[in-house]
C-alpha positions in Angstrom: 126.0 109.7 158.3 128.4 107.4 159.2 129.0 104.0 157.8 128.3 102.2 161.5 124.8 104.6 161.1 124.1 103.2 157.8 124.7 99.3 158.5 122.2 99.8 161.4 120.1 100.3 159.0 120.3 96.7 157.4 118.7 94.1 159.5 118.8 90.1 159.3 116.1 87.8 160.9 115.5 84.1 159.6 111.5 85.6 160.4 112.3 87.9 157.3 112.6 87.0 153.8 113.9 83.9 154.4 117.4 85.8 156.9 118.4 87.3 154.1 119.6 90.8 154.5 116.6 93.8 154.5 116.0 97.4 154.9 114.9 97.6 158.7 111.4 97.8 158.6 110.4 96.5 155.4 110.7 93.3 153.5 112.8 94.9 150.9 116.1 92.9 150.6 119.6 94.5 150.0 119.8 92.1 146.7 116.6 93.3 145.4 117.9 97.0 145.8 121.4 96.1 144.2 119.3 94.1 141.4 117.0 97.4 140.5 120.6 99.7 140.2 122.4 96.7 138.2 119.3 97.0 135.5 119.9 100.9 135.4 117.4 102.0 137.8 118.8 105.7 139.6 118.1 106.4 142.9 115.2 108.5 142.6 113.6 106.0 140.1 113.8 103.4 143.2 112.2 105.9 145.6 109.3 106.8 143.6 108.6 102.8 143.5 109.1 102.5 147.5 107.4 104.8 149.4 108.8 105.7 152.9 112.3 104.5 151.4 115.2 107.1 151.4 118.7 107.7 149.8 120.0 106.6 152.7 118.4 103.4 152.5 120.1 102.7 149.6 123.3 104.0 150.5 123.4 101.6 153.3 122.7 98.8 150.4 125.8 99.5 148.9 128.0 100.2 152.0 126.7 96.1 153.0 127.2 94.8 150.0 130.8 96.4 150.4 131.4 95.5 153.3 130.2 91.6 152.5 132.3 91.2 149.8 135.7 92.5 151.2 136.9 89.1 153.0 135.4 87.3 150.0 137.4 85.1 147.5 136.1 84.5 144.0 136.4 82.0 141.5 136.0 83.2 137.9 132.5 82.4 136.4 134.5 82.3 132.9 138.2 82.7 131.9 138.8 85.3 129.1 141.2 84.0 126.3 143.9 85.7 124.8 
């Protein structure tokens, strides 16, 4: 699949969970899926919970989150001293 294939598959709509990004066809939002594999959930752990769902679903999840964060500058949330 092709990353163009799996961004379609991340919609926005201010109807939908308030415009922020989601799986199409569900109210499941990219952060919530990137939430579930910070905390250590695998793949398959996240499809038993979500019927329907599928590894590409979550592949596309991390290819936006990618993709989002490429032009994006970031400030430090803390400075490590030497």
């Amino acid at each position: 699949m092709t990353e163009n294939q799996l961004l379609e598959r991340i919609t926005l709509n201010p109807k939908v969970m308030m415009g922020k990004p989601v799986i199409k066809g569900t109210r499941l939002t990219v952060e919530h899926i990137l939430r579930l594999l910070a905390q250590g959930a695998s793949f398959s752990e996240i499809l038993d919970e979500y019927e329907g769902l599928t590894e590409q679903d979550i592949q596309a999840c991390l290819l936006f989150a990618t993709k989002s964060l490429e032009s994006t500058v970031f400030m430090p949330l803390s400075t490590e001293t030497v």
